[in-house]
C-alpha positions in Angstrom: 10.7 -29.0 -24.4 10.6 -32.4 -23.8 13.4 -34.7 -24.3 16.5 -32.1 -24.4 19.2 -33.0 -22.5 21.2 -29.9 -20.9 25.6 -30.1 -21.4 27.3 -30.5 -18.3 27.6 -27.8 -16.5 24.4 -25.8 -18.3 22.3 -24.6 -15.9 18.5 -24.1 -17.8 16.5 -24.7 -14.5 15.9 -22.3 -11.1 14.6 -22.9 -8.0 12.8 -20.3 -6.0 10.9 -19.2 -3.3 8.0 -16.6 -3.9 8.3 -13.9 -1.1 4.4 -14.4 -0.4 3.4 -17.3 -2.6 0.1 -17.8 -4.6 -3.0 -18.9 -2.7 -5.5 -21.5 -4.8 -8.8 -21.5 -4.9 -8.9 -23.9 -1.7 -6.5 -21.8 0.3 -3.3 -23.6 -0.5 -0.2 -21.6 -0.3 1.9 -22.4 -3.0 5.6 -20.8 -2.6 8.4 -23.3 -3.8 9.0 -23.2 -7.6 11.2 -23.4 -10.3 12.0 -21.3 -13.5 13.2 -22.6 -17.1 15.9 -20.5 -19.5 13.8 -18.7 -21.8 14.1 -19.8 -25.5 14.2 -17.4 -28.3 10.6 -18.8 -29.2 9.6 -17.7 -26.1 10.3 -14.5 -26.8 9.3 -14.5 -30.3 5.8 -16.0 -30.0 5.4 -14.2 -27.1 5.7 -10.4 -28.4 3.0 -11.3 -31.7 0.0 -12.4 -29.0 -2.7 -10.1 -29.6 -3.2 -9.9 -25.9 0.2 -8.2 -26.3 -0.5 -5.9 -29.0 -3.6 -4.7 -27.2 -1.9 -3.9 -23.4 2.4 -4.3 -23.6 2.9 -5.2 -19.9 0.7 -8.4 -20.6 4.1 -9.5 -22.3 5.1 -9.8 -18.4 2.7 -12.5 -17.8 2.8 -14.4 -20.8 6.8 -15.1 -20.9 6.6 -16.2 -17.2 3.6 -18.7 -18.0 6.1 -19.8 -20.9 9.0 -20.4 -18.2 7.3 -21.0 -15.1 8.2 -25.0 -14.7 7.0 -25.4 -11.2 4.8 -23.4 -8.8 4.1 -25.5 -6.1 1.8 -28.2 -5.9 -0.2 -26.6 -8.9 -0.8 -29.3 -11.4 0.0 -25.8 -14.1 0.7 -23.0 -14.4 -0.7 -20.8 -16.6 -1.7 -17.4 -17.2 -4.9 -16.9 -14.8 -2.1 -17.9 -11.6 0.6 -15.4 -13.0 -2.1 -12.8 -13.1 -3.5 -13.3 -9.6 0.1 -13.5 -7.8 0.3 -10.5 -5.5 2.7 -7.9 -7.0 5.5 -7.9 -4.5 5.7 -12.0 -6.0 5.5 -10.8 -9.6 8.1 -8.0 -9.2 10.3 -10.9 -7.6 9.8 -13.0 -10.8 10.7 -10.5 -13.3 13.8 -10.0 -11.9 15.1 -13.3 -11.9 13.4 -14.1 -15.1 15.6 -10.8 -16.3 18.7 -12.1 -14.1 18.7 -15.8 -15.1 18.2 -14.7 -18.9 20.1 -11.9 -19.3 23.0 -12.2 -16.2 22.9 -15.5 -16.3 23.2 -16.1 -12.0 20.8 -15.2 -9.4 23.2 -13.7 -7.5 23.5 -10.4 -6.2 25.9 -8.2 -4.1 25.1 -6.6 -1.1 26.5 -5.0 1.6 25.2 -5.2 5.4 23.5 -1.3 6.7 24.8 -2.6 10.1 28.2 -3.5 9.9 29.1 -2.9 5.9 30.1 -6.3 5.2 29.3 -6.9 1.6 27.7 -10.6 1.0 26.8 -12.5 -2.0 23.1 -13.8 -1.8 21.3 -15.9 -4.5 17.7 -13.9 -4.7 16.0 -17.0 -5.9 16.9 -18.8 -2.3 17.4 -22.5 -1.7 14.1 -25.0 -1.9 14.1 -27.2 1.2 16.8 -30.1 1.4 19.2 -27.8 -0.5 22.8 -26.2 0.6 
């Protein structure tokens, strides 16, 4: 979506780190990435691909090719590296995709087993150079 400008104070992008990362077809470890608001097109489009129609939980893949930004160095990303990310990295993605589109945050509340101290941690964690 070239050329639209957020308001103030409109978050549309989200950083993340993978928990394992995607590994290229040279080796590379690609973790670092960063997640775009789903559109209603996104959703739309997505839901009449016949890839869709044919196997539901292909739906998955193809709305995270849509809003996957970033993944690395990877020059795109499209739907051959959602489909080869390990799971534990795809489970990780549907839930912010389902957070940052539906909650809105990336936040969660937890509580520490050791000394039951509850904590507010963003799931999507902080890229490097970031507070």
């Amino acid at each position: 979506m070239a050329g639209v400008v957020a308001p103030a104070g409109l978050r549309t992008e989200y950083p993340f780190v993978l928990p394992r990362g995607f590994v290229d077809e040279q080796g590379v470890l690609h973790r670092e990435g960063v997640m775009r608001l789903a559109t209603a097109r996104d959703e739309i489009s997505t839901q009449t691909d016949p890839r869709v129609r044919q196997n539901p939980s292909y739906l998955t893949v193809l709305l995270l090719e849509r809003t996957l930004v970033r993944l690395g160095a990877l020059p795109i990303v499209d739907t051959l590296v959602v489909e080869c990310l390990f799971a534990s990295d795809l489970a990780f993605l549907q839930d912010l995709y389902r957070r940052i589109n539906q909650s809105g945050h990336t936040e969660v509340d937890v509580t520490c087993p050791s000394c039951g101290h509850d904590y507010v941690v963003d799931i999507a964690g902080d890229l490097p150079g970031e507070a």
